[in-house]
Structures are given as C-alpha cells and as structure tokens.
TIFITI-855996 format. One record per residue (C-alpha): residue number from 1; chain; y, x, z. Coordinates in Angstrom, 2 decimals. Layout:
<r resi="NUM" chain="A" c2="Y" c1="X" c3="Z"/>
...
//
This chain:
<r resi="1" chain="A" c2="64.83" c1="107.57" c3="116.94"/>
<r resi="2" chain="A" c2="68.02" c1="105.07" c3="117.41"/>
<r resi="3" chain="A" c2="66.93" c1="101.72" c3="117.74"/>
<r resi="4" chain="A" c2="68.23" c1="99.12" c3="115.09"/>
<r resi="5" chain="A" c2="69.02" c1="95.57" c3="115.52"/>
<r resi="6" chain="A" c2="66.57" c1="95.42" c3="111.96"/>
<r resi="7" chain="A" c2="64.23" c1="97.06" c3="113.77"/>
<r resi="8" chain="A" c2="64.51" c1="94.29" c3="116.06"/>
<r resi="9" chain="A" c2="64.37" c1="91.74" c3="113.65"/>
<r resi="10" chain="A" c2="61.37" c1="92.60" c3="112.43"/>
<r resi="11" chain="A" c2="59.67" c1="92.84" c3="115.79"/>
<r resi="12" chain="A" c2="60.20" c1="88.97" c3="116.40"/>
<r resi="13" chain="A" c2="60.00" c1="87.94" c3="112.61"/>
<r resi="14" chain="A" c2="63.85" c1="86.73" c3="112.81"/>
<r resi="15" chain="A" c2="66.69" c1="87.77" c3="110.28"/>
<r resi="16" chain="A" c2="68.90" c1="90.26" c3="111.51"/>
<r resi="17" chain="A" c2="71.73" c1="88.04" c3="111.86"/>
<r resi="18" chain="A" c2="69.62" c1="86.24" c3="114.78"/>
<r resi="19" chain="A" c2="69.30" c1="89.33" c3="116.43"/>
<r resi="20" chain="A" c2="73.50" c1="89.76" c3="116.67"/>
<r resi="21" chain="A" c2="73.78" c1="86.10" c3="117.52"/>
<r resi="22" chain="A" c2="71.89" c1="86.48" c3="120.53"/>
<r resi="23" chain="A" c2="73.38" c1="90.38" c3="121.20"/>
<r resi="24" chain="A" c2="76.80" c1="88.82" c3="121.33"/>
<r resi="25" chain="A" c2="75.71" c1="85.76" c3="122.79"/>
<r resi="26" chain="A" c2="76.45" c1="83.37" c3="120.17"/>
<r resi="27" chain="A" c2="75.00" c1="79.48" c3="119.79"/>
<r resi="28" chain="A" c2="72.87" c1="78.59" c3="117.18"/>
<r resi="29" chain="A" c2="69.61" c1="80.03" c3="118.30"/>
<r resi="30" chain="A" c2="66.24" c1="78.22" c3="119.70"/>
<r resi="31" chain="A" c2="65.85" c1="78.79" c3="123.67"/>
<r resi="32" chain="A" c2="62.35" c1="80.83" c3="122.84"/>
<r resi="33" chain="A" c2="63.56" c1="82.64" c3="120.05"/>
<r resi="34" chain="A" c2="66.70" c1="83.73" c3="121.91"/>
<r resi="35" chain="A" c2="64.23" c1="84.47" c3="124.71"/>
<r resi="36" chain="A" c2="61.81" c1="86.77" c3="122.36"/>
<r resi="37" chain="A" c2="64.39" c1="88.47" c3="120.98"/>
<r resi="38" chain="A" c2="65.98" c1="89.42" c3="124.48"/>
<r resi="39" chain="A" c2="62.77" c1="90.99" c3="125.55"/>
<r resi="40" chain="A" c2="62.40" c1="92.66" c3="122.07"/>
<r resi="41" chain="A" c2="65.57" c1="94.10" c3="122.66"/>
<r resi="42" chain="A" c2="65.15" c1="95.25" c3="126.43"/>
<r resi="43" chain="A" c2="61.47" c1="96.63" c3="125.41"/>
<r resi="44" chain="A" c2="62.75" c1="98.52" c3="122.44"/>
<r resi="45" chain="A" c2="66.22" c1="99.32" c3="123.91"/>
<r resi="46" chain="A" c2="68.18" c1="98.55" c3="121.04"/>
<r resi="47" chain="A" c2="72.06" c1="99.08" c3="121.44"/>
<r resi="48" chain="A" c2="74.89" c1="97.81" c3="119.90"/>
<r resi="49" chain="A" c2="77.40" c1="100.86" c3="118.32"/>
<r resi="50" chain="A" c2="79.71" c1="99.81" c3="121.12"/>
<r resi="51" chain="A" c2="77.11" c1="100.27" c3="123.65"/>
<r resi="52" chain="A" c2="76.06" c1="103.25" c3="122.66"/>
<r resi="53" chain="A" c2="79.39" c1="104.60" c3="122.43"/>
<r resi="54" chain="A" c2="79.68" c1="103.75" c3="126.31"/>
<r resi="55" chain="A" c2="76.71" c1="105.58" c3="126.94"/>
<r resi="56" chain="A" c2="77.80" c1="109.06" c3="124.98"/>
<r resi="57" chain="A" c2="81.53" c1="109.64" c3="126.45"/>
<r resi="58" chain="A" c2="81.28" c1="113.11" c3="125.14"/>
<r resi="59" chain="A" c2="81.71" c1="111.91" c3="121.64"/>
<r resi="60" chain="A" c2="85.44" c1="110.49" c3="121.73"/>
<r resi="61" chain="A" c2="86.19" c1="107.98" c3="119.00"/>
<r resi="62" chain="A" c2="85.16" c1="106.18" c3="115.80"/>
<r resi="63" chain="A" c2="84.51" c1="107.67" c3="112.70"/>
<r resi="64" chain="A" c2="83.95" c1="105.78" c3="109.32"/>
<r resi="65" chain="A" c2="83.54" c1="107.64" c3="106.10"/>
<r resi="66" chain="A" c2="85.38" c1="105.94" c3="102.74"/>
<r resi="67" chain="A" c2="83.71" c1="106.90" c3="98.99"/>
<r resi="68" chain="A" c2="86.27" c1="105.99" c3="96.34"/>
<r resi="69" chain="A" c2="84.49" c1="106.69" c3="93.16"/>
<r resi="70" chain="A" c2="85.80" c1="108.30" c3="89.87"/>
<r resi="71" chain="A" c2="87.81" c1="105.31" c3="88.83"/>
<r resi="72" chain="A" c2="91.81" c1="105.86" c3="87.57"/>
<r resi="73" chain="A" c2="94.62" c1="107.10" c3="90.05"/>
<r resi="74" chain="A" c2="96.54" c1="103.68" c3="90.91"/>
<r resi="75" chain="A" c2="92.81" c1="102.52" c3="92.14"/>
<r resi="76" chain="A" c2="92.88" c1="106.08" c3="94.40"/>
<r resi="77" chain="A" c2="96.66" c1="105.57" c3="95.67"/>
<r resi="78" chain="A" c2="96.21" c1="101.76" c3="96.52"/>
<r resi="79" chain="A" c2="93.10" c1="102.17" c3="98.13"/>
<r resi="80" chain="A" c2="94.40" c1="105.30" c3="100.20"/>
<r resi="81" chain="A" c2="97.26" c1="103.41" c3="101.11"/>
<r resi="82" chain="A" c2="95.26" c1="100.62" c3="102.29"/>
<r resi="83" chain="A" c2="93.30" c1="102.81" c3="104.99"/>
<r resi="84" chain="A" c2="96.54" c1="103.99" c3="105.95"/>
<r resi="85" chain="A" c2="97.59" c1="100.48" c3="106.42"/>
<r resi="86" chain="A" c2="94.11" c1="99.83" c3="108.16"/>
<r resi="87" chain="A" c2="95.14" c1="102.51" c3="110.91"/>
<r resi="88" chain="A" c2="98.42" c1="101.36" c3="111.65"/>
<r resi="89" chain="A" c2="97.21" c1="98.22" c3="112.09"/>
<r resi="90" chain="A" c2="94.50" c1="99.27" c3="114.31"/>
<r resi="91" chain="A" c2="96.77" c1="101.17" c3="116.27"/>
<r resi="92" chain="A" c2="93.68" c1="103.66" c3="117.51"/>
<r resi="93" chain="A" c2="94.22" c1="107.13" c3="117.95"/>
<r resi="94" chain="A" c2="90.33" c1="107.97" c3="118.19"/>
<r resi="95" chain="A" c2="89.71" c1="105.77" c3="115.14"/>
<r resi="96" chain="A" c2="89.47" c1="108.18" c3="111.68"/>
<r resi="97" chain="A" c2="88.44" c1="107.03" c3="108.36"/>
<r resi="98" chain="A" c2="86.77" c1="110.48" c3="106.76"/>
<r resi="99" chain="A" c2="87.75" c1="110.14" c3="102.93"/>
<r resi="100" chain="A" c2="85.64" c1="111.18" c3="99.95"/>
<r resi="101" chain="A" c2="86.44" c1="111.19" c3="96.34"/>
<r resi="102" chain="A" c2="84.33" c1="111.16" c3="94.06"/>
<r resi="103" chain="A" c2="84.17" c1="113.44" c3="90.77"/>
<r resi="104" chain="A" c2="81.59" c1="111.09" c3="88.59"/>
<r resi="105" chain="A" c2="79.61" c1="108.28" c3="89.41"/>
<r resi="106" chain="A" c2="75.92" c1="109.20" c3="89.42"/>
<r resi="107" chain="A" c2="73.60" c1="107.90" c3="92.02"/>
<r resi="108" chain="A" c2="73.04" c1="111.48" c3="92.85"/>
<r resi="109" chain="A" c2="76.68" c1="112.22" c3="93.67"/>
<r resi="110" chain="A" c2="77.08" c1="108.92" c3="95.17"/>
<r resi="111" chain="A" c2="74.03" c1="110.74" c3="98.06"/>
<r resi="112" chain="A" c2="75.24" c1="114.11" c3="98.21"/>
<r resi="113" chain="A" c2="78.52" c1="112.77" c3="98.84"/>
<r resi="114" chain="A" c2="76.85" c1="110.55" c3="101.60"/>
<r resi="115" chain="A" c2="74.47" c1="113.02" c3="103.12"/>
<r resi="116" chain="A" c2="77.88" c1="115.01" c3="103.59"/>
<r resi="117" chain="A" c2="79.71" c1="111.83" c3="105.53"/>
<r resi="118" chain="A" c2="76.46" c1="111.93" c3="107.80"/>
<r resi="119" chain="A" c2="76.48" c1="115.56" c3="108.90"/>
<r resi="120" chain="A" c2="79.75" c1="114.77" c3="110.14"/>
<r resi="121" chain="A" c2="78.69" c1="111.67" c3="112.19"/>
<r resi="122" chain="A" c2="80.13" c1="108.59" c3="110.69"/>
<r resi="123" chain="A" c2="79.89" c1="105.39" c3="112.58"/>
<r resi="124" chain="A" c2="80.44" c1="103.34" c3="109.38"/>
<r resi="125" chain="A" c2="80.76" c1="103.43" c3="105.41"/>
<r resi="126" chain="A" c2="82.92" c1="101.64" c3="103.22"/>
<r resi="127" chain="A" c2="81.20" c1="102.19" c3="99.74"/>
<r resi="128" chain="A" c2="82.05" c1="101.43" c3="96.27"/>
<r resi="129" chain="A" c2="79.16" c1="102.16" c3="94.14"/>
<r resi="130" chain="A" c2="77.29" c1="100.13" c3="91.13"/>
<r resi="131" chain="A" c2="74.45" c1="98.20" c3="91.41"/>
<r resi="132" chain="A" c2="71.60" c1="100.01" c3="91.23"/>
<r resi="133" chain="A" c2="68.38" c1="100.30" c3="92.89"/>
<r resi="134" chain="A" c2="69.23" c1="104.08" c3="94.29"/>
<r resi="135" chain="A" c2="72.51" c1="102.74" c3="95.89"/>
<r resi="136" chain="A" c2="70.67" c1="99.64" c3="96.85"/>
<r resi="137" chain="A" c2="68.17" c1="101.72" c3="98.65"/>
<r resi="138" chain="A" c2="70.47" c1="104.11" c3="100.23"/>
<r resi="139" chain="A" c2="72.46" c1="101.52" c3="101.94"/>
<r resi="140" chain="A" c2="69.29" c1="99.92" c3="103.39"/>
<r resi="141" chain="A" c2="68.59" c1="103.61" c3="104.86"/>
<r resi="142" chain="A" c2="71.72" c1="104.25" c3="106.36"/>
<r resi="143" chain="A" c2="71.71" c1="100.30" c3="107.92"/>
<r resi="144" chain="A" c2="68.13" c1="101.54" c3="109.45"/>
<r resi="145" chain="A" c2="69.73" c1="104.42" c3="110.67"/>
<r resi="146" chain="A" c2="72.03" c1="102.38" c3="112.46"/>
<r resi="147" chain="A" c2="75.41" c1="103.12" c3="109.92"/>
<r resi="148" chain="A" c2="76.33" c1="100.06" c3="108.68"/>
<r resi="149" chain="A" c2="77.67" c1="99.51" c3="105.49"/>
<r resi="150" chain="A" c2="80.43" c1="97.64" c3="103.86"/>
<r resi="151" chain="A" c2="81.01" c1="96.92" c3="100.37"/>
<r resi="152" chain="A" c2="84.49" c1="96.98" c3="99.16"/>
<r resi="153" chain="A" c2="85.51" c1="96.06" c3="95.47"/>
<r resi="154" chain="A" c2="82.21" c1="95.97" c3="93.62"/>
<r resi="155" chain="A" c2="79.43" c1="94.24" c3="95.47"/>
<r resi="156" chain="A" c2="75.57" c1="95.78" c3="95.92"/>
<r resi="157" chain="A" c2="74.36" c1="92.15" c3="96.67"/>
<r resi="158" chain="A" c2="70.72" c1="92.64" c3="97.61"/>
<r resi="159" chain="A" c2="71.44" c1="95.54" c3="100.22"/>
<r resi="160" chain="A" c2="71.72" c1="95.43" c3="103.51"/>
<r resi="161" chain="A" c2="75.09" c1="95.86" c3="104.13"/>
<r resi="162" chain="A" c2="77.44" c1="93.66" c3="106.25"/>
<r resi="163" chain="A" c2="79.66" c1="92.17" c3="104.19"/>
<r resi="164" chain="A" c2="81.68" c1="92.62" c3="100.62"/>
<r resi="165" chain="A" c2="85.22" c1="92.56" c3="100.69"/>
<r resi="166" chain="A" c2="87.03" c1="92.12" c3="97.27"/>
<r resi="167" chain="A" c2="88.14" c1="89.85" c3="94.58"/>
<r resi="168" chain="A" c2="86.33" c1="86.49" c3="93.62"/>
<r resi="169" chain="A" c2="85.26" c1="87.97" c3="90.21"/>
<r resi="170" chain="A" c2="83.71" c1="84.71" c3="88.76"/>
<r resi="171" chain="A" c2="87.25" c1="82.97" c3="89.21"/>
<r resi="172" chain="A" c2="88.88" c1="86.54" c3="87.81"/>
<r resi="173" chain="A" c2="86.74" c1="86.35" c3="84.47"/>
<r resi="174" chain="A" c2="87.11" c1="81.95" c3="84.39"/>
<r resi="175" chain="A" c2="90.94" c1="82.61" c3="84.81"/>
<r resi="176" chain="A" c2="91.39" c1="84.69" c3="81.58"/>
<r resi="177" chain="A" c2="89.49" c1="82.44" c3="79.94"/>
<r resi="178" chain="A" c2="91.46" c1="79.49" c3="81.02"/>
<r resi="179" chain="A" c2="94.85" c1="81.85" c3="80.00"/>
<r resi="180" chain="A" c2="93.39" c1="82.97" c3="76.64"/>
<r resi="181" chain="A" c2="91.58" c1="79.63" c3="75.01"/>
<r resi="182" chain="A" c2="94.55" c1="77.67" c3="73.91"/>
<r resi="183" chain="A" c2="96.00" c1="80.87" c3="71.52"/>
<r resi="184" chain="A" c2="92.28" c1="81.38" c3="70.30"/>
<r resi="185" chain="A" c2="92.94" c1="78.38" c3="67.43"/>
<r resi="186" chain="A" c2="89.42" c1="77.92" c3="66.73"/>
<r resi="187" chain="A" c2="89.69" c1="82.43" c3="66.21"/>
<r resi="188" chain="A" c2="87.30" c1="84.62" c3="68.28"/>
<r resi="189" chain="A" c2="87.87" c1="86.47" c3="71.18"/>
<r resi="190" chain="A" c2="87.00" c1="90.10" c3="72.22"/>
<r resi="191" chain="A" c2="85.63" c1="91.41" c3="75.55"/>
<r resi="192" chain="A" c2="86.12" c1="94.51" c3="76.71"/>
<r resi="193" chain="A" c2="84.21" c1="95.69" c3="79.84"/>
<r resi="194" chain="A" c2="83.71" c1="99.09" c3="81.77"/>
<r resi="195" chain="A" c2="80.32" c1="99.38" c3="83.33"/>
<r resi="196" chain="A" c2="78.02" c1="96.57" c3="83.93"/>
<r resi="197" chain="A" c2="76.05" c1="98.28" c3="86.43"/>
<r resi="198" chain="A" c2="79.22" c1="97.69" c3="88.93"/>
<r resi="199" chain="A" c2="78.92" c1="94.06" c3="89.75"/>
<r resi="200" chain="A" c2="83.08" c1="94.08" c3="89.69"/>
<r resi="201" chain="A" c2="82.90" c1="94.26" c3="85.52"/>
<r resi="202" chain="A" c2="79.75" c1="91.89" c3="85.40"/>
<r resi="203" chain="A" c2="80.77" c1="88.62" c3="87.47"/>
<r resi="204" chain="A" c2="83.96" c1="89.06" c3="85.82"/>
<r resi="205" chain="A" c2="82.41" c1="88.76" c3="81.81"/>
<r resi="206" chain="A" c2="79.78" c1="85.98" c3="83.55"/>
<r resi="207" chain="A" c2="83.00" c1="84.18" c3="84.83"/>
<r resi="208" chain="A" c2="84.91" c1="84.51" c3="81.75"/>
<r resi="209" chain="A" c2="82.00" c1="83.47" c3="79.12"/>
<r resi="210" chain="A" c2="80.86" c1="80.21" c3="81.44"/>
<r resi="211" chain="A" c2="84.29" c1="78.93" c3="81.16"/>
<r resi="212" chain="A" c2="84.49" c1="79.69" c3="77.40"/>
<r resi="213" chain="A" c2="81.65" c1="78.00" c3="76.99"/>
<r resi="214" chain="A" c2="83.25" c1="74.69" c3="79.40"/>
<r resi="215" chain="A" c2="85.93" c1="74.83" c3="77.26"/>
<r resi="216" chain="A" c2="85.08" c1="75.45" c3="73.62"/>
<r resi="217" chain="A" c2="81.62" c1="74.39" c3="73.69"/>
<r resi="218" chain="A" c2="79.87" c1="77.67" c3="72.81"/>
<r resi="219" chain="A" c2="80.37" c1="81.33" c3="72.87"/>
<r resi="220" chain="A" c2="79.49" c1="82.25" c3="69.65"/>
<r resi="221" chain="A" c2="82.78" c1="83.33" c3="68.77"/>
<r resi="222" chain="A" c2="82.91" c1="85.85" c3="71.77"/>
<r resi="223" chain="A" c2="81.71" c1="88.96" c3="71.31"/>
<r resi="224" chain="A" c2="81.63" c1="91.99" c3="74.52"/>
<r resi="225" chain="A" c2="81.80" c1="95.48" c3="74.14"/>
<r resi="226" chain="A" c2="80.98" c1="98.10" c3="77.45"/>
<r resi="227" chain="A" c2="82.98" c1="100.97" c3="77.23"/>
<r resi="228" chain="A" c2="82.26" c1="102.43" c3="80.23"/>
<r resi="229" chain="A" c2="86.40" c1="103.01" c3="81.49"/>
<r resi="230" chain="A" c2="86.63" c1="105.54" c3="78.79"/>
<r resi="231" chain="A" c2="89.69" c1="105.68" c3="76.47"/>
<r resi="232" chain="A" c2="87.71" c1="107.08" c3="73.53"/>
<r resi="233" chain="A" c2="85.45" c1="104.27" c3="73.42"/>
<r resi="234" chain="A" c2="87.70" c1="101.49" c3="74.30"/>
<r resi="235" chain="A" c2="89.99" c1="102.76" c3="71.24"/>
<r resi="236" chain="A" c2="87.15" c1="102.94" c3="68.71"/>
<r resi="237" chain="A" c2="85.57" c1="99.37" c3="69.95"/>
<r resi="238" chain="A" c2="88.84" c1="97.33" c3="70.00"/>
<r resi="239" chain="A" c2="89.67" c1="99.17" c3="66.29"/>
<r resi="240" chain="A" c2="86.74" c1="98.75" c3="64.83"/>
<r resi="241" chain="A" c2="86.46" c1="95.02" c3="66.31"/>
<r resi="242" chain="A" c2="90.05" c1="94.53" c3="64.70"/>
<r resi="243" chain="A" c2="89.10" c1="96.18" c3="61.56"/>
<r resi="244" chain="A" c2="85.98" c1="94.14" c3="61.61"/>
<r resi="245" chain="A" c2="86.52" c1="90.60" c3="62.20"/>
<r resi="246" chain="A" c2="90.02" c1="89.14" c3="60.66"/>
<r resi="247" chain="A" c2="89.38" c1="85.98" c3="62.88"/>
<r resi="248" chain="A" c2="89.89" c1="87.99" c3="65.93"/>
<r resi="249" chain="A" c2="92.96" c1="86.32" c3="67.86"/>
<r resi="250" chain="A" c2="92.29" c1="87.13" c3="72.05"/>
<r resi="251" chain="A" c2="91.29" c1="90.26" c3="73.64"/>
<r resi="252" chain="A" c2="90.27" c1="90.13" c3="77.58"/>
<r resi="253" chain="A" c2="90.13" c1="93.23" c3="78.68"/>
<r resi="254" chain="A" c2="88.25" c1="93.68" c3="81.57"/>
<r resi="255" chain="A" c2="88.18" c1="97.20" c3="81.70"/>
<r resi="256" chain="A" c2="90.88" c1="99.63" c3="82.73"/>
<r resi="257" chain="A" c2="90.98" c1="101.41" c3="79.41"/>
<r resi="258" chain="A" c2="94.03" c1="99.36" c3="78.63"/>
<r resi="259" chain="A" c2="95.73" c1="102.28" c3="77.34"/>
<r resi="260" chain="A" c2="92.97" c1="102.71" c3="74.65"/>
<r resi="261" chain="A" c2="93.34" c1="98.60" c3="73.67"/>
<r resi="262" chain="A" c2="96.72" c1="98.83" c3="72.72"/>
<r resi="263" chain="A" c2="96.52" c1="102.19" c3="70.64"/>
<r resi="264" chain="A" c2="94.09" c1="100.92" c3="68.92"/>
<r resi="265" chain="A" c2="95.94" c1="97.32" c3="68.27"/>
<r resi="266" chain="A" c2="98.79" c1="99.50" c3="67.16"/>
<r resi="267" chain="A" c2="96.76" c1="101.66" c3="64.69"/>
<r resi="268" chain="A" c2="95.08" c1="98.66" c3="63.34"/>
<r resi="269" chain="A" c2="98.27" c1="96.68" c3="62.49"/>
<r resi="270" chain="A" c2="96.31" c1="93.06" c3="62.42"/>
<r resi="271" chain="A" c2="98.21" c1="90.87" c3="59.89"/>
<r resi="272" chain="A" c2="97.18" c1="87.93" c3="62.51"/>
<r resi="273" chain="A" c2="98.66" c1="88.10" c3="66.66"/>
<r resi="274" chain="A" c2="96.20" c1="89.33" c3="68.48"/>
<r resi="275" chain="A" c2="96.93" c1="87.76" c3="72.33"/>
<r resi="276" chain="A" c2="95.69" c1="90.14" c3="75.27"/>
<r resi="277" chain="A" c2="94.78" c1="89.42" c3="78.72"/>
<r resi="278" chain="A" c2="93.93" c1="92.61" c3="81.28"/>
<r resi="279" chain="A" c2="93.02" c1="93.00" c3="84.79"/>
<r resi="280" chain="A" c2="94.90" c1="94.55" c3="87.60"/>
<r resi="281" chain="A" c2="98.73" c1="95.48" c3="87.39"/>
<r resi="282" chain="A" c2="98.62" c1="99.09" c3="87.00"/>
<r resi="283" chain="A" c2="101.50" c1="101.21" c3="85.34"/>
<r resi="284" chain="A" c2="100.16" c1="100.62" c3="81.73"/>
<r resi="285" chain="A" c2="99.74" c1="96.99" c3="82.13"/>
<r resi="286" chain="A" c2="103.37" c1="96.62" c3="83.85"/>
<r resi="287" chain="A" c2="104.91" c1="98.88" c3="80.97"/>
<r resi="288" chain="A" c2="102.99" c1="96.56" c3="78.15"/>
<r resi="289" chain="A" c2="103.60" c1="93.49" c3="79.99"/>
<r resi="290" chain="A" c2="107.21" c1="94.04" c3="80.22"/>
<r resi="291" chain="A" c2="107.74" c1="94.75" c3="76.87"/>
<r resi="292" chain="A" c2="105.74" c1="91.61" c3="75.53"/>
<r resi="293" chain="A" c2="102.63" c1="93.34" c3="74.54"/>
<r resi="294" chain="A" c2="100.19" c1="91.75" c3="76.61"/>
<r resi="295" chain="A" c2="100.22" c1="87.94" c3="77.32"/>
<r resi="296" chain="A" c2="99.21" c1="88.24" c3="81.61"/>
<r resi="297" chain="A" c2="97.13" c1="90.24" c3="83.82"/>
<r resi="298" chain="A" c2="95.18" c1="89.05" c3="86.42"/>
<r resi="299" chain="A" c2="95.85" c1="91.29" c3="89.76"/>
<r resi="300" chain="A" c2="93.76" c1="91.75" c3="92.29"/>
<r resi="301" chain="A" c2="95.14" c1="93.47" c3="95.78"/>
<r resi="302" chain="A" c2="93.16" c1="96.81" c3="95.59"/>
<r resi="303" chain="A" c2="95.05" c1="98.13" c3="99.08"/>
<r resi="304" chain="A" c2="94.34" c1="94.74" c3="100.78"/>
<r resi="305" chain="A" c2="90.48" c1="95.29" c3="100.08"/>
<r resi="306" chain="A" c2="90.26" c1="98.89" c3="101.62"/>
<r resi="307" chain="A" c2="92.55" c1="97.72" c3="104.53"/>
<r resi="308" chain="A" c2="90.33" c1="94.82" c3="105.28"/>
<r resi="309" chain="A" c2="86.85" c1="96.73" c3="104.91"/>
<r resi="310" chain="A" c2="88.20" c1="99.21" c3="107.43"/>
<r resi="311" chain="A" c2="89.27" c1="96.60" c3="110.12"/>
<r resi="312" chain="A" c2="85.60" c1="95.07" c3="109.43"/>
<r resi="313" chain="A" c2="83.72" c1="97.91" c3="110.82"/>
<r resi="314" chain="A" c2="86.07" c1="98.78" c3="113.39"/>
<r resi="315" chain="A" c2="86.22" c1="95.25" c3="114.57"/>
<r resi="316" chain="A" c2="82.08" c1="95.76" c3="114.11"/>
<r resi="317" chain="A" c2="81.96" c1="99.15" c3="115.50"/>
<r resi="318" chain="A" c2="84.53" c1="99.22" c3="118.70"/>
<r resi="319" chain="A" c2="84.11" c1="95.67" c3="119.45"/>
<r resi="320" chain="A" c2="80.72" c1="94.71" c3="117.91"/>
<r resi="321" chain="A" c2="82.53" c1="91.59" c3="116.41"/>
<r resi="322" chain="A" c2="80.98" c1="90.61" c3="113.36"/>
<r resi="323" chain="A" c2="82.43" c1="89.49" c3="109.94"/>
<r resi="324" chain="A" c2="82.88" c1="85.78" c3="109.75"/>
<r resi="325" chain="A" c2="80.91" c1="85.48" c3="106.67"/>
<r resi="326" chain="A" c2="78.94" c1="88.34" c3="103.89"/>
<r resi="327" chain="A" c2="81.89" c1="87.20" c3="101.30"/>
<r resi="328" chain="A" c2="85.36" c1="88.04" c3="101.82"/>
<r resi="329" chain="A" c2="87.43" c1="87.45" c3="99.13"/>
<r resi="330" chain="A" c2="91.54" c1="88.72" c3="98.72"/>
<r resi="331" chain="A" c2="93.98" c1="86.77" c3="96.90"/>
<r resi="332" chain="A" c2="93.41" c1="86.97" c3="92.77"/>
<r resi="333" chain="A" c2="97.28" c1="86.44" c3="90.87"/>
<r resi="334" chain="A" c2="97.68" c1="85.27" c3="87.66"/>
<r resi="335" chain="A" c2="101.17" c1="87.72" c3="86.83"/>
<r resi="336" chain="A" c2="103.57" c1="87.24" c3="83.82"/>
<r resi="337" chain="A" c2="106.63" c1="88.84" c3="81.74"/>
<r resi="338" chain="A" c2="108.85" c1="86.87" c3="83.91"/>
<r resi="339" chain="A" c2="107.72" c1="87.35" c3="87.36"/>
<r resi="340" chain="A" c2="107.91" c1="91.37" c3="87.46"/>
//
C-alpha cells in the first residue's frame, strides 16, 4: 500500500501541511514535532511523488488527468487551450495532461470518468465538479491514494485537495451588484443562476445579495431563479419573471444561459428598460454587448485557471513544491461596449 503524507499526519496527530513542511524542510515547525514526524516518516517510508518517481525509472514521466465537465464549448476551448499553454510553459516532454470530457454531470459519471484516469496511472487531477458529498469523498480517496487533487473553477472546499485555482466569486457576485444598483431606481432585480451545487454559481449569488443588501438596505426586492445552464428554463424564468413583476428593472445573470435571457427579454417586450449584467465574455455576451443589449459582463480568465492548475501539480509532482496558499485567485474584469 503507498504510503501517504495523510497517513503520516495522522500517525503524529499533525495536519498534513506539517508533514510537507518538514518533507521539504521548511521553518515553522517545533524541534520535537519536526523530530516525530521524521521518524514517522522513516518508520512508515512515506515518499514524496518526486521520490518515488526516482525510485521507479521504468515509468518515464508525469501524467495528470483533466475532467472538464458538460458545461458550454467556449468553457471547453479556453480551458483546452490553457493546458496547452500549461505545456509550453513547462517545456517537459515526459509531462502529459490525459483529458476527459464529460457528457453530464452526475456524481456517477464524475467516478467512472475517474476510475478510467486511474487505470491509466495519473500522477495528478485537475477536477471541476460540484459540491457534493460523493465528489467530496472521492477526492479524499484519491489524496489517500497518494493522487492529489486540484480544484480548478468551482471549489469542493471541505476536501482534501491541494489548492483551488479560479475566480474570487464573492467579489464576481459584489461587482454586479455594485454595476447594477444605481439603474435599479428603487425597481427589483432578477437573479439568474445555473447550479448551486457548484460552489462557482453559489459564492457568486452570496456575493451579489450581501452587497445588495450594503447598498439598498435589504433584499427583498431580489428575487433568484436556478436554472440549471439550461436554455429552456432560463427562457421560461426570465419571461415569466418579466411577465410577472412590472417593477423588474436589473437582471444578473449568473448563469451561462444568456442566450435564453435575452429571447425571452425580446419576447416579453417590457414597456420599462430592463438593464442586464452576465458573467464571462463568451460569443453571446460579446455579440449582445456590442450591440447595446447588455449593460457589462464580468470576465473571468477560464484558460488562465486550467494553465495555472496544471503548473500546480507539476510544480507539486516533479518538484514536490507546494502551492503558496489553498486559494488562488485569477484576475476578475469588469468589460464594457467600449472596451471590445
């Protein structure tokens, strides 16, 4: 059975960032501790990946799988392109990032999918996934088995994985807040989300609602709708909202159904303006933003966030350097008419 450096942490009752301090030889750890872990480690003969890699010759290389779920194609072409940017910058001929897409986004696919990566002897994961208990759990296996695991995107906070690279989502949601209170005029404001399971659309309604609420005084006039990423049910919320409520002035779309928004706005016809705000500057949002549709959209860099969770677990895996903290966060940009 390999040896993990949890395994080791729980010998000597320490966390298991103790255990790499002392591995790599890092300050910030008690002579006796440092000292009981060392034997720990030299009893149980735990390994770092780069040690072990030292020790197995025969097996030439690095190999970390990718998952990039079910979500819309500019998601799948940035986030390809940012492993190919990863391993030019890397510059590692024995380094290869095994990429799976995903069809849906059940749990089960999510560990078939997995299971598959594993029979073909990853070193590493980069995993986008929802937060659930299943996904929660099967990161804490794979970290056990000595596969470490990093989050990229949308966060599983409670699992043991190494670190989450993506977009400060609080400040995402608190930003089209800040953009879309001075046209509400005392109106209310729609939310549209995808799927609250993935912590990417949750954090960014929490953000959004907590700075309504700093700067109106309530959210009583905000109402959220989950629609899941689908068009069907992003078109039938946002028209029945419109339909609904004639004090409806925002929208924040935080959900890439944009498509479905603006179809809907179109069918409806509001005698009011209706102001939008979206995330991410994919083709839709470009086309509506050009043409005055949309107010802004607030971009987040999905390439940069695949490129960096790659160079994580190499850096991890070929030089057991680790992250310098669990949060990485990529540049969020606030983008207008005038600056495409």
């Amino acid at each position: 059975m390999k040896v993990t450096s949890q395994m080791v942490a729980d010998h000597c009752g320490v966390s298991r960032g103790t255990v790499d301090r002392v591995v790599n030889g890092r300050a910030n750890v008690a002579p006796e501790v440092r000292a009981r872990v060392q034997k720990a480690i030299d009893m149980l003969g735990y390994q770092t990946p780069a040690q072990r890699r030292q020790t197995q010759p025969e097996r030439a290389g690095i190999t970390v799988g990718f998952v990039i779920p079910n979500w819309d194609d500019y998601y799948t072409r940035q986030t390809r392109r940012g492993i190919r940017a990863a391993l030019r910058r890397v510059g590692d001929t024995s380094f290869r990032v095994e990429v799976q897409e995903l069809r849906g986004r059940s749990n089960k696919e999510y560990c078939e999918c997995i299971a598959g990566l594993e029979r073909a002897h990853i070193d590493g994961l980069v995993l986008n996934t929802a937060d659930t208990v299943p996904m929660q759990q099967e990161i804490d296996r794979l970290t056990a088995c000595g596969i470490p695991v990093v989050t990229c995107n949308s966060d599983v906070p409670d699992a043991q994985r190494v670190c989450h690279v993506g977009q400060d989502l609080v400040k995402s949601g608190r930003v089209a807040a800040g953009l879309l209170v001075p046209v509400l005029s005392g109106g209310d404001v729609l939310v549209v989300c995808g799927n609250r399971e993935f912590t990417a659309h949750r954090l960014r309604v929490e953000g959004f609602l907590d700075r309504l609420y700093e700067l109106e005084g309530d959210i009583g006039h905000a109402h959220v709708i989950e629609c899941i990423e689908r068009y069907d049910l992003t078109y039938d919320g946002v028209l029945a909202e419109v339909r609904r409520n004639p004090r409806l002035r925002a929208i924040y779309m935080a959900n890439e159904s944009l498509k479905g928004c603006m179809d809907a706005l179109a069918r409806a016809r509001a005698p009011q303006p209706i102001h939008v705000v979206c995330n991410d500057l994919t083709p839709h949002a470009r086309e509506y933003l050009a043409e005055g549709k949309i107010d802004f959209v607030v971009d987040q860099d999905f390439s940069g966030q695949a490129r960096r969770a790659v160079e994580v677990l190499y850096d991890l895996l070929h030089r057991g350097r680790q992250p310098a903290g669990k949060m990485i966060y990529l540049r969020t940009s606030i983008i207008s008419r005038e600056l495409l």
